[in-house]
N, C-alpha and C positions, 0 to 999 in steps of 0.2 A: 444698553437694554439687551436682555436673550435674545429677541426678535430678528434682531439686526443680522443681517448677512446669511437667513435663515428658509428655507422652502415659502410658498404659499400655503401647506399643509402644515408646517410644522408651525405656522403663524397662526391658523387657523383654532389649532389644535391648543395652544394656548392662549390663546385669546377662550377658547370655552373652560378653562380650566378656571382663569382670573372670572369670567365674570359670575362662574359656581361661586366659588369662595365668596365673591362681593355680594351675592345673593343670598347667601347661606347668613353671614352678616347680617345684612338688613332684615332676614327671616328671623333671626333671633334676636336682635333688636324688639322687633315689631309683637314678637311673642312675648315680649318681659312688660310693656308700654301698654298693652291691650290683652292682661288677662284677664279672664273672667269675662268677655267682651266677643260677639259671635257675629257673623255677616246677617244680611238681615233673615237667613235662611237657619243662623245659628250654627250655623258650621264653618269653618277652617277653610279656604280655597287653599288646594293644594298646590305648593308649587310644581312646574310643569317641567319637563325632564327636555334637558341643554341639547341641542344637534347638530351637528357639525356636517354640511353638503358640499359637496365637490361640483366645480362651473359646471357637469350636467346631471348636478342635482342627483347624484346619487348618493345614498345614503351610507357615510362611511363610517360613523361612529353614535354614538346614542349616550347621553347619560340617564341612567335608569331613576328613576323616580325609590325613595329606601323604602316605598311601602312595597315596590312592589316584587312579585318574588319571579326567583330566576328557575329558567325554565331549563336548563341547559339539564342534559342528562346526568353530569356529574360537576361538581364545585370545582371549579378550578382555583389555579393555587394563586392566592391575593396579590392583586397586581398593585405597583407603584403608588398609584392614584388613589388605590384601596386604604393607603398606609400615610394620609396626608393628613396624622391627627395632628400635628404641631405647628400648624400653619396659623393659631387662632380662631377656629374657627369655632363659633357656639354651637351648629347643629351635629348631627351623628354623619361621619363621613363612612360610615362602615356601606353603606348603600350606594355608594358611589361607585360602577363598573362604567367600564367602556363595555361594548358590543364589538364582537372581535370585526375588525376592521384596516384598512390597509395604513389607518392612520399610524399603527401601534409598529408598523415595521419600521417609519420615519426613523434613521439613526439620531437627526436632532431633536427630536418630540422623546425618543426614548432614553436618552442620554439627559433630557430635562426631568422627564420623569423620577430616574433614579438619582439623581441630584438634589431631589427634594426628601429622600429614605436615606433613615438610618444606615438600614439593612437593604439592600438591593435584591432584589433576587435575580438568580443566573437565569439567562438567556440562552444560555448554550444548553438546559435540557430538550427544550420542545424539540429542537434545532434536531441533535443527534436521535430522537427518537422518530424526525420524521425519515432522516436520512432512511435509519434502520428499515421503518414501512418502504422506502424506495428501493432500497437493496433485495426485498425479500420478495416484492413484488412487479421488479422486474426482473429477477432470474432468467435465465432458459432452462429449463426442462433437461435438456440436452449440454449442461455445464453444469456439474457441480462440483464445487467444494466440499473436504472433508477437515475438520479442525483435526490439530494434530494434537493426542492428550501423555507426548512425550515431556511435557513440562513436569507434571503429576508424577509421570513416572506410571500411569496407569494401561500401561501397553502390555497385552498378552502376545509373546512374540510368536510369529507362524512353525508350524512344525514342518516345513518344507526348508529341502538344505538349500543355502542362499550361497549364489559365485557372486566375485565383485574382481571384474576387468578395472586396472589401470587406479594407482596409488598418486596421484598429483596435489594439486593443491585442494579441491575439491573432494577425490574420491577420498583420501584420508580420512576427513570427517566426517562421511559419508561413513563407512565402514568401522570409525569406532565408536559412533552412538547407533549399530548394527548391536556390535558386539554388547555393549552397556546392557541394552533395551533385549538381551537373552537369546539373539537369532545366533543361530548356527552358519558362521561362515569362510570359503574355504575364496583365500584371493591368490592374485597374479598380475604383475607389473611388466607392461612391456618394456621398459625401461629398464636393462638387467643392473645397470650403474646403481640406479635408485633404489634398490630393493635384492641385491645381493643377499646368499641366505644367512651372511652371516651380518648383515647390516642392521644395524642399532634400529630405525625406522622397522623394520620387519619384528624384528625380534619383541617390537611390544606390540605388536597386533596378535603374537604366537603369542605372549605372555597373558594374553587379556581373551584366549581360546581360539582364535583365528588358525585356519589350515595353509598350508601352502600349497599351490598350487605347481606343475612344470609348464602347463602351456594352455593358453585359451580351451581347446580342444578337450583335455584334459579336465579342466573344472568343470566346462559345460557338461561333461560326460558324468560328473558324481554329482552333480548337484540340480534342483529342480527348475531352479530360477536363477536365471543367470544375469546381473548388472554389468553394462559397460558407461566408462565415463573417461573418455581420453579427446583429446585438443583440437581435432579439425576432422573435416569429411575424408582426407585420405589415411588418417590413422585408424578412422573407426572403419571405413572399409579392408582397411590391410589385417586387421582385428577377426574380420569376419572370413574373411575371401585367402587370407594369406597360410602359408605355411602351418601346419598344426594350429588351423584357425577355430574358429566358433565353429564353421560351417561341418565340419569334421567329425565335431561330439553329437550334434543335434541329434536327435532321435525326437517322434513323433510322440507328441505330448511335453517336449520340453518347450520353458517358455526363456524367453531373451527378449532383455529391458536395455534400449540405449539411451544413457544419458546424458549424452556428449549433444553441445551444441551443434549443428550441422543445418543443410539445407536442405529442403525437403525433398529432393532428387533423389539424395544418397539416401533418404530415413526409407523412402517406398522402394528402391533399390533392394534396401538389406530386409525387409519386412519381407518382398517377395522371393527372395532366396531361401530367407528362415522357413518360410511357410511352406516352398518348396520340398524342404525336408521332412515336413510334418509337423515341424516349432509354432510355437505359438508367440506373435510378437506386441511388441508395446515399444513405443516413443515417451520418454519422462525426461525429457531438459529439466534442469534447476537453473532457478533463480537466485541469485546468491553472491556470497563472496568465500573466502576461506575462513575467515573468520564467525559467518554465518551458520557455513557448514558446521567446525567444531562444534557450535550452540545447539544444534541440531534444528534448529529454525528457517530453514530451507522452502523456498514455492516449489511445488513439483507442478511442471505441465504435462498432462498426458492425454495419449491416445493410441487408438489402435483395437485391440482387443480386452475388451472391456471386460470380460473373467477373468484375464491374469490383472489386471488393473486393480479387481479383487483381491484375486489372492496375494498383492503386493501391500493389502491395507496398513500391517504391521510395520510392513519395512516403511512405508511412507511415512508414517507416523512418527519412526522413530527419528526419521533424521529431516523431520519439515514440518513447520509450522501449518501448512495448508497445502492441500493437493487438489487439482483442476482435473476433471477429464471431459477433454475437448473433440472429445468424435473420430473421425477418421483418422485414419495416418497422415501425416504430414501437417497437420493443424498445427500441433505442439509446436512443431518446429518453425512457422509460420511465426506462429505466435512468439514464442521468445526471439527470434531474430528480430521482429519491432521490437519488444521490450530492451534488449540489448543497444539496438540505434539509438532509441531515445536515449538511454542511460547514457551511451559514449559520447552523442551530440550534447549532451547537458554537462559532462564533466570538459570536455573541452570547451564551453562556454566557459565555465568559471573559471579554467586555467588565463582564457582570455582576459577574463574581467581583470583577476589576480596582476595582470603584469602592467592591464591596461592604468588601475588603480598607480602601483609603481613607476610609470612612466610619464602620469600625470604629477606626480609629488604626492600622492594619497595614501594613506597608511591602511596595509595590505591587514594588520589586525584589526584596521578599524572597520573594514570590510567586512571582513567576516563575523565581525559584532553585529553590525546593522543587520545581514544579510542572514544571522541566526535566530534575529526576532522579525521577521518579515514572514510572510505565505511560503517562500522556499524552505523556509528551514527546515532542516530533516541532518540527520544522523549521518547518512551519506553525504551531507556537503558539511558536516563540521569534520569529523573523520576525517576525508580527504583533503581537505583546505586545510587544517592542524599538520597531518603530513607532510601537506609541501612546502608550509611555513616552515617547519620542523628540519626539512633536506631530506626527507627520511620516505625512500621508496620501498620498502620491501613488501612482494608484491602480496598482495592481497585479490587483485586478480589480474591478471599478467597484463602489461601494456597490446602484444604480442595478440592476443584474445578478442581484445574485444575490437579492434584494429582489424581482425580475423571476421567479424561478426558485423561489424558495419559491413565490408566488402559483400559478405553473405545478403546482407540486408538492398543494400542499392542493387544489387544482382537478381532480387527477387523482385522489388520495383521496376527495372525491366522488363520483365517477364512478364508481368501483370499489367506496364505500360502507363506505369506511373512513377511519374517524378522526385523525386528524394535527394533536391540541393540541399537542402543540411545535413544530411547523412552525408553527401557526396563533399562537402565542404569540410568539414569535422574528420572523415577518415582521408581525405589528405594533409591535415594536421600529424595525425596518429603515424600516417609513413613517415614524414619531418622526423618522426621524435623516432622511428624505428633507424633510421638511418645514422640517427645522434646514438645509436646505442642501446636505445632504452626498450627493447622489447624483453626481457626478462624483467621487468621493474614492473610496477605497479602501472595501472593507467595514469593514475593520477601522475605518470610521470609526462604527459603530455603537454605540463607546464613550460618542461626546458624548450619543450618544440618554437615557445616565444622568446628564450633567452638567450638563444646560441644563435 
């Protein structure tokens, strides 16, 4: 029987379903037997509309009577039950609604439903459409998102000249869907190795109109807006603070963009030195990977001074799918340092799972088959888990990084006096694997950290 092994609701629920049909039956029956033939009133008793009550009798579903008409402000789109012409039955089922009700959520009552249709209809519209109303109307005021329309290609680039600190795995494509998307931009690599002027990697950012720059100071001094995005809080401080630094070119009315991961110490540090000089400052961590970045599909977090946040609309656009502006200084950085713990605590779970599967006798693809059609599945764990099936770490974002950014992260739970055992459990994994070598490699290289 369906019934078997099945709710109280969902037994209820057919149970009104079978005894319609049985009734609709003997209604048409009784109609072909006695025509021509009237109560003693001469009229029809109509039959009386099915309902279905819950132990305290509340009323959770109705079947409506086909005379009578619906009052809903708009038709909604024919549900299952609507559609039960093939069952035998004589009378017109088209008058057959439920009254929306908590019954129609039942997975086993809705899964009988569409069991009895040709054609099912999707369940996943209402679903995503109420999401949408919850998205839109729980915002804040004070956070918003700006979609990026770099896909289209429909970006009017800003006529301010744009610097771009620090060429790594990130800033790269960062700065050549700058260039693509028409902005004006003049860059500078602290890394002299990496970006030699006669280095192949340079030479096509000059070929695709890019300036070069000689020294932080330097750029910031020709240019209106100036982006930083390099590896940790003492690089982006030596950036500002050091030698023919940022702090050197500033002049009042310039603005400086840091986009380097960091802690929010060092983000209100360098804000209040920039502003000391007259600069106008902004915090914008990205979200990402280098592969992301090339796409130009990038999250931008920002905060700080909310005109230059403006005037950076083009550049955001060009190289990020969505930009956030999160209020004061230090938010951003707030913010992406959780966003990065959870990501490193979650790829070292599956590193786990990966060996634990192996160590059990479990086949590590068949893992990742299961585990691609489940609720986690996402892009970042087939990518990464292909990789390390694969042997194949090159980095996509440094093991070294985000290794970097838990530590950042458990250190701000301190501070704030809350606890962070997974983070603190997961980046003592990430040293494991720094010690085996692998901080130049990808994260996903945090697998070996179980195999050596």
């Amino acid at each position: 029987m369906i019934k078997i092994n099945k709710g109280k609701r969902f037994q209820q629920a057919v149970d009104a379903v079978e005894d319609f049909l049985k009734k609709k039956e003997k209604q048409g029956g009784k109609e072909q037997s006695s025509e021509g033939k009237g109560d003693s009133k001469g009229k029809k008793t109509p039959t009386k509309p099915l309902k279905i009550l819950e132990e305290d009798d509340e009323d959770l579903s109705a079947l409506k009577d086909p005379s009578e008409k619906d009052l809903t402000d708009s038709e909604p789109e024919p549900s299952s039950v609507e559609r039960l012409g093939g069952l035998g039955t004589t009378g017109p089922v088209s008058g057959f609604k439920w009254e929306s009700s908590p019954v129609q959520d039942d997975p086993h009552f809705h899964h009988f439903l569409l069991s009895q249709t040709e054609k099912p209809a999707s369940s996943m519209e209402p679903i995503s459409k109420r999401l949408k109303i919850v998205e839109e109307d729980t915002r804040s005021p004070s956070i918003q998102a700006a979609d990026s329309t770099a896909i289209n290609g429909s970006i009017t680039p800003t006529d301010k000249r744009i610097g771009f600190l620090g060429l790594g795995l990130m800033g790269s494509g960062i700065v050549s869907n700058l260039l693509k998307m028409g902005h004006v931009v003049t860059v500078w690599n602290r890394t002299v190795e990496k970006v030699p002027q006669d280095n192949q990697h340079c030479d096509l950012f000059i070929q695709e109109g890019a300036r070069l720059g000689r020294t932080p100071a330097e750029v910031v001094s020709l240019c209106d807006i100036t982006f930083s995005c390099v590896s940790d809080p003492k690089a982006a401080r030596d950036l500002v603070l050091g030698p023919s630094g940022v702090l050197q070119g500033i002049r009042p009315g310039k603005c400086y963009v840091e986009m380097s991961t960091v802690d929010p110490e060092t983000i209100t540090e360098l804000s209040q030195v920039i502003s000391s000089r007259g600069g106008r400052f902004l915090e914008a961590p990205v979200a990402g990977s280098q592969q992301v970045s090339n796409e130009g599909m990038l999250v931008i977090l920002a905060a700080g001074d909310r005109t230059v946040y403006e005037d950076c609309s083009s550049c955001f656009q060009a190289m990020g799918k969505t930009s956030f502006f999160l209020g004061e200084v230090g938010n951003a950085a707030r913010m992406m340092l959780i966003l990065n713990m959870v990501q490193g605590s979650f790829m070292a779970t599956i590193a786990e799972g990966l060996t634990l599967a192996q160590a059990t006798g479990q086949s590590q693809h068949t893992f990742l088959d299961i585990l691609s059609q489940g609720q986690m599945a996402s892009t970042f764990v087939d990518q990464k888990c292909q990789n390390i099936l694969q042997g194949n770490f090159k980095p996509d974002y440094y093991l070294k990084h985000i290794q970097k950014d838990l530590r950042l992260a458990i250190s701000m739970g301190d501070t704030a006096n809350h606890p962070t055992p997974m983070a603190a459990a997961a980046n003592e994994v990430y040293k494991r694997a720094k010690a085996l070598d692998q901080s130049d490699n990808d994260m996903s290289a945090v697998y070996r950290a179980y195999i050596h």
